[in-house]
Each structure stands twice: as structure tokens, then as C-alpha cells.
C-alpha positions in Angstrom: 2.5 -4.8 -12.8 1.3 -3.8 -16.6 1.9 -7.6 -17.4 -0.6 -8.5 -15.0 -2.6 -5.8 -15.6 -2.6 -4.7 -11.7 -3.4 -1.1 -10.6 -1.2 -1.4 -7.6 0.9 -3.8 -4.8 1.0 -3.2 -1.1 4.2 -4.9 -0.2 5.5 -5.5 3.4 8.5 -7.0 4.7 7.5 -9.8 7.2 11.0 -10.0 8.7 10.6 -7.0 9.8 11.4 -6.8 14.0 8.4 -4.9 15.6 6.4 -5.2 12.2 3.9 -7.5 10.2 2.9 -10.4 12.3 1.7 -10.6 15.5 2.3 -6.9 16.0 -0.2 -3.9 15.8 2.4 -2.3 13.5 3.3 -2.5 10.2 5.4 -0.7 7.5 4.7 -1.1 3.8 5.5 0.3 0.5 2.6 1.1 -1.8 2.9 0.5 -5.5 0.4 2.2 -7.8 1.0 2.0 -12.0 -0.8 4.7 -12.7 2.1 7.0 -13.0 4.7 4.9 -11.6 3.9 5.7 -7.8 5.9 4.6 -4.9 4.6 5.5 -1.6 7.2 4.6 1.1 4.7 3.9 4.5 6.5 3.9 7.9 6.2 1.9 10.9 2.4 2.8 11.8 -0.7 0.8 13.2 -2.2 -1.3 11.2 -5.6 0.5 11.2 -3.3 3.4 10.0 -1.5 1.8 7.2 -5.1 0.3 5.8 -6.7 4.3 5.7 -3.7 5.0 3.8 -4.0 2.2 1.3 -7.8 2.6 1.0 -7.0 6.2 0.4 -4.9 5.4 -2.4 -7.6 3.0 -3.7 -10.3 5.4 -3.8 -8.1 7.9 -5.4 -7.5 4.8 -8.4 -11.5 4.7 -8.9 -11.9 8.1 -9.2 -9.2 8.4 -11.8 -10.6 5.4 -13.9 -14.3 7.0 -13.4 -13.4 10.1 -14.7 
């Protein structure tokens, strides 16, 4: 992640039965550098999994803003 300079991955494994496409679920695992995060994110909605990435996101900002 440094290399590319990215602040964090949201990865998902599409092969995933019950998961990822054409479901309303999803499972993922978060990746944040700052600190070498690793959020494991199980099977939820979809709606659910995006408040917990936008969660993470926000919580990115306010590190770099303060």
C-alpha cells in the first residue's frame, strides 16, 4: 500500500457463496496503512458493510486533519 501511496483497500472475495454479487450481502476485509490495520468484516448487508467502511474513512480524514 505505501508504494502506491494508498491510505487503505476494501477487499472482498467475489467467490464467495451468499456474498458479493447479486446478493444484498457482503463480507470484506478492510485495510487501512495508517498503523497497519486489518479490520476482518463479516457477512452483513451491504448498506452495513459501506457505514463501516465510511466510518473508517472519516476516521483517516480526521487523523490527516489533525
Amino acid at each position: 500500500m505505501g508504494a502506491k501511496n494508498l491510505d487503505m483497500i476494501v477487499a472482498n472475495d467475489v467467490t464467495r457463496e451468499g456474498a458479493a454479487f447479486d446478493s444484498d450481502a457482503n463480507e470484506v476485509t478492510i485495510l487501512v496503512s495508517k498503523g497497519a490495520k486489518k479490520i476482518d468484516v463479516p457477512l452483513m448487508s451491504k448498506l452495513a458493510v459501506a457505514h463501516l467502511i465510511l466510518d473508517e474513512v472519516v476516521k483517516l480524514r480526521d487523523k490527516s486533519q489533525g
